[in-house]
N, C-alpha and C positions, 0 to 999 in steps of 0.2 A: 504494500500500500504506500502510495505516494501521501502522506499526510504531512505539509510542511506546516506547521505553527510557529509563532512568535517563541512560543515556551519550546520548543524541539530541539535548541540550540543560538549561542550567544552570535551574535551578525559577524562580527569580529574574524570570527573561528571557524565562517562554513567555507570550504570549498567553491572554486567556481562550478558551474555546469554549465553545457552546452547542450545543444541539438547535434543529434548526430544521424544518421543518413535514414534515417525514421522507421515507421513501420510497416508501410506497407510497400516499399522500392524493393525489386530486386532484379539481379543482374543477369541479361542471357533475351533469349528472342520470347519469353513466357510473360502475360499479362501481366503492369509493373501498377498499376494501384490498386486500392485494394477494393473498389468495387469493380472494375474490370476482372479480379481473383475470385470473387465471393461469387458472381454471376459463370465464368465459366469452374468455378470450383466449385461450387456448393449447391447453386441452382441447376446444374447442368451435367455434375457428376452423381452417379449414385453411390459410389463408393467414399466418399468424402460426407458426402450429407449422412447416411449410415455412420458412420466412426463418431461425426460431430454431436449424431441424436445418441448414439451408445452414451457417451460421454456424459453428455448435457442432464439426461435423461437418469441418470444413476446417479448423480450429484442431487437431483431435485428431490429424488425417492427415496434417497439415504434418510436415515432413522434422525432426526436432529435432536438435541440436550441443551438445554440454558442452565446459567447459574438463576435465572431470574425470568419467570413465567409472562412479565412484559415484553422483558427481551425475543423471548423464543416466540410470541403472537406478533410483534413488529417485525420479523426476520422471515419468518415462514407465509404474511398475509401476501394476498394477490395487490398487484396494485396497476390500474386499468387492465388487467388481465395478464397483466404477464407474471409469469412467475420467478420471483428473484432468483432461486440457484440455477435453474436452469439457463437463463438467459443470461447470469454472470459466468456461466463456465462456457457456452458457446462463444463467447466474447473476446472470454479468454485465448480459447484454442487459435479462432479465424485472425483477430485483429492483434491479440498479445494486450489489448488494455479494453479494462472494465469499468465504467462511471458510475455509482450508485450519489444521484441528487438526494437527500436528507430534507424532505420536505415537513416544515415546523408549525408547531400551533401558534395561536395568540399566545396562549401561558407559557413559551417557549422551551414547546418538548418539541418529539418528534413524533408526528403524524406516521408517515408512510414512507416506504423507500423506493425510490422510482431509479432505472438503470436506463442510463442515457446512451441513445447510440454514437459507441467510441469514434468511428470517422465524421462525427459531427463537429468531435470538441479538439480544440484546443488548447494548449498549456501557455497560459499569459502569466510572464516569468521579470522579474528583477531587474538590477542593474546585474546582479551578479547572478544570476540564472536560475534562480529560486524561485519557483511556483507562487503566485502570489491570487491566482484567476484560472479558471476557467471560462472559453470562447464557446456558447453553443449555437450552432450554425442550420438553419435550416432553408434553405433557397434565399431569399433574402434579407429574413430576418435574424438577427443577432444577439443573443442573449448571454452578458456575462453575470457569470456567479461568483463571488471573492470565494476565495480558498476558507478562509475562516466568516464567523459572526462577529457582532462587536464584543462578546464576550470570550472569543478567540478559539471557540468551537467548530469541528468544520463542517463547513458545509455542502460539501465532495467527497467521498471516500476513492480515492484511484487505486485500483487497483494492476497490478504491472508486470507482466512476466518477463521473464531476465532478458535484457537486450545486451549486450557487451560495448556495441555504438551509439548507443544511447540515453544519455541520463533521464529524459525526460516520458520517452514512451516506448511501454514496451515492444516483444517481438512475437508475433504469432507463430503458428502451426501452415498457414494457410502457405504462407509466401517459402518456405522448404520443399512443399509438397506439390507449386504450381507447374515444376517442372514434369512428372509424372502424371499428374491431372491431365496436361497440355499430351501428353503421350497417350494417352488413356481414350481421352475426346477424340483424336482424331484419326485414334484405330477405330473406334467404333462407327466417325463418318466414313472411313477406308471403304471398311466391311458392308456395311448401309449400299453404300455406292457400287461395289462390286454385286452384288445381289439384285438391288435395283435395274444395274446396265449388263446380267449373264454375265459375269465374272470372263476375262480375260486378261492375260497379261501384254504390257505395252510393248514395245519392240520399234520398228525401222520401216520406211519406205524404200522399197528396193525397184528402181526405174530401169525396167528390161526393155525394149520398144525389138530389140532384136537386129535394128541397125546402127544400132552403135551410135544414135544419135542422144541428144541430153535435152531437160527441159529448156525451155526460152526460161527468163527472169521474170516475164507476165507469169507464168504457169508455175514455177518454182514461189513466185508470192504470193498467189492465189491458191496452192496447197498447204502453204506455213500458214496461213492465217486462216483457212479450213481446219488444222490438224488444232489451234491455240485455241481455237472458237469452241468445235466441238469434240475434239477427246484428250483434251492434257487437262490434268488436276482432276483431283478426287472426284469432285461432282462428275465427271464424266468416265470413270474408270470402268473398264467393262464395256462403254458402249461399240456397238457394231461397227464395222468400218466399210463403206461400200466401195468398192475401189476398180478405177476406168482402166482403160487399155493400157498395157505396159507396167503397170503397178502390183507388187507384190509385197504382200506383207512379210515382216521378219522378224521374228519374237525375240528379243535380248533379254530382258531384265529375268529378276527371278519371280515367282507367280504367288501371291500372296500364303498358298501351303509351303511353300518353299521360307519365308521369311516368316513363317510361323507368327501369324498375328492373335493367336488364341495366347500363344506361350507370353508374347509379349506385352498382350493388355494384362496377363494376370500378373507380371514380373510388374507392370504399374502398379497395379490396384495393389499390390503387397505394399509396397513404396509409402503409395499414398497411406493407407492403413496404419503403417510404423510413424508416418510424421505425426499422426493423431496419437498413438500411444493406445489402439486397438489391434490388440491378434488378428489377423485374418482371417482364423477361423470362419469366430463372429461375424463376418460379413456374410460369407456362404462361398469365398473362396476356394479354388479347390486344393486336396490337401486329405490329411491323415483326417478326417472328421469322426473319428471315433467317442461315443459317449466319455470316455476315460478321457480323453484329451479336450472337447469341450469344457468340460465343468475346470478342470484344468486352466483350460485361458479365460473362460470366467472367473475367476479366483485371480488369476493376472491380471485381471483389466481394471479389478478392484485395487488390488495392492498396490499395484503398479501405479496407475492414473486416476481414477474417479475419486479414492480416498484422498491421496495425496493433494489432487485439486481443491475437493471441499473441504480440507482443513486447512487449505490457504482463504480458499474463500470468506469460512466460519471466523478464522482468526484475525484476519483483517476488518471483519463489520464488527467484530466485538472490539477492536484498539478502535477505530472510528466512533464507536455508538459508547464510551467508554467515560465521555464527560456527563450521559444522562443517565447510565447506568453504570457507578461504581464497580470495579471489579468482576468486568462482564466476561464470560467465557462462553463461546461457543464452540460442540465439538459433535462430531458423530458418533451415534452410540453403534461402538462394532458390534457389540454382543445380537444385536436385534439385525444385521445386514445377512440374507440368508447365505447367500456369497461366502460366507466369511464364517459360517456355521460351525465347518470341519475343522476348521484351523483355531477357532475357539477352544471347542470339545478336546482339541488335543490340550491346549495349553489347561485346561480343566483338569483334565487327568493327570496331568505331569505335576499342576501346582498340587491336588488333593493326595499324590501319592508320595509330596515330600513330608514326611515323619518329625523330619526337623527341626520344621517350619511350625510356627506358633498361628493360631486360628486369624489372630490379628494380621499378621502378616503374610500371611495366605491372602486375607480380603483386601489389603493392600496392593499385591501382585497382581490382583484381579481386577484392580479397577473399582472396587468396592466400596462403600463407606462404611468406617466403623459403628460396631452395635451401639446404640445408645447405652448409657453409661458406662461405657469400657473406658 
């Protein structure tokens, strides 16, 4: 969480920070902002949208615990319908940064938490590059929020996943993964297009006339601009070719069985799947899919990602929400994740089989709280 406050540290003492080459830029011939990414990556892949909703969707449905029963009804309510974990963990994955606005009452508590979308906002920073504002941006209206209240409470919560070039905003999932996305889409228009136009491979004009003579320049640019119209590039792969006296076709290249494009959308879709931090499995990739190995990478996709995310998530709205509720903790309760059942059960067994071990500190180990008057 990006929370800079007055109280955070002495002015004296902060470091500079800069901007650095941001979040949604990246380098190579693959879609470089990030709604040009979300569009052919999320709207248009199924294997990217899949990983994002695994993700999203296990963080929302995870068992949540407050120290404080106002805390856990403000954290878990809907607000205009969206649901907070979810939409802060897709946010996280696609963009790398998550906005939760702290919308306040008149008796200045906190109403509701609203999650603003990240390529709206901007970070309006110092002389010395310290967040001081948020810019929210929507076609042409422009609304800034100050980082704090007058009471130096904020009223932003950012959230940020590791950028290395960047101080200010984090780095997604999406922009790693645009280059296999990009792989992915345009096997499947390949395939489309072969199918549509009888699958053929491309190959040569071979001009035999039998006298040894060649085309004029009229007829040599009147065939190039026929061959560029209608059979070069995907949209026309496969289509028929009708061809006049003297003309023979000659197949070069290799024919799509040949460059294996099944092997190769799946070498994508794995790709894409690892940048989200989803087994392949789970998609319905092909692969060892035995009952044993499912449950398996469900048990990884928990340990791995969904947990790890929603206790960043949990833990950053409880440091944010922290000035209206003292001593706020939020966490997931593993014991109730069914995911996470077996791997309880064991640690149950192992802690109840230590002899040692005093009854107190067994329910310690567990997570427990101790018996009243012990």
């Amino acid at each position: 969480m990006k929370w800079f406050g007055r109280k955070s540290g002495r002015e004296g003492s902060r470091p500079v920070l800069a901007r650095g080459q941001g979040a949604g830029a990246v380098l190579g011939e693959w879609p470089q902002s990030y709604e040009a990414q979300v569009r052919a990556g999320y709207a248009a892949n199924p294997v990217a949208q899949r990983a994002v909703k695994i993700v999203a969707e296990g963080v929302a449905g995870a068992p949540v615990e407050a120290s404080d029963a106002a805390l856990l009804k403000l954290v878990t309510a809907r607000s205009q319908g969206q649901e907070l974990g979810a939409t802060l963990a897709a946010h996280l994955l696609l963009h790398g940064n998550a906005y939760v606005q702290l919308l306040g009452t008149s008796a200045g508590g906190v109403a509701e938490l609203f999650a603003l979308r990240p390529e709206r906002v901007s970070v309006e920073t110092d002389a010395g590059g310290w967040p001081v504002g948020y810019r929210y941006r929507v076609g042409g209206s422009v609304t800034t929020i100050a980082a704090e209240d007058a009471a130096g409470r904020p009223q932003v919560v950012h959230l940020k996943a590791f950028n290395p070039v960047d101080d200010h905003y984090g780095l997604g999932c999406l922009g790693a993964a645009s280059g296999a996305i990009a792989i992915h889409n345009a096997a499947t228009r390949w395939n489309k297009a072969l199918l549509d136009n009888a699958a053929r491979p491309s190959g040569a004009l071979v001009y035999e006339p039998g006298d040894g003579s060649a085309l004029s320049p009229a007829q040599f640019d009147r065939l190039k601009g026929e061959m560029e119209a209608g059979f070069a590039g995907a949209a026309n792969a496969g289509r028929p070719m009708l061809l006049e006296g003297g003309l023979k076709w000659q197949a070069m290249s290799l024919s799509p069985a040949d460059m294996d494009f099944v092997g190769l959308k799946a070498a994508a879709a794995r790709e894409i799947a690892l940048a989200f931090g989803v087994p392949p499995m789970l998609i319905g990739l092909p692969g060892d899919n035995s009952y044993a190995n499912y449950r398996e990478a469900n048990k990884a996709v928990w340990r791995m990602t969904i947990l790890p995310l929603a206790d960043k998530i949990l833990t950053e709205l409880a440091q944010g929400l922290s000035p209206w509720f003292p001593d706020a903790r939020l966490w997931v309760a593993v014991d109730k994740v069914p995911a996470m059942a077996e791997d309880r059960e064991r640690l149950w067994r192992s802690v109840s089989g230590a002899e040692f071990l005093s009854d107190a500190e067994k329910r310690a180990m567990l997570g427990i709280a101790p018996e009243s008057g012990a």
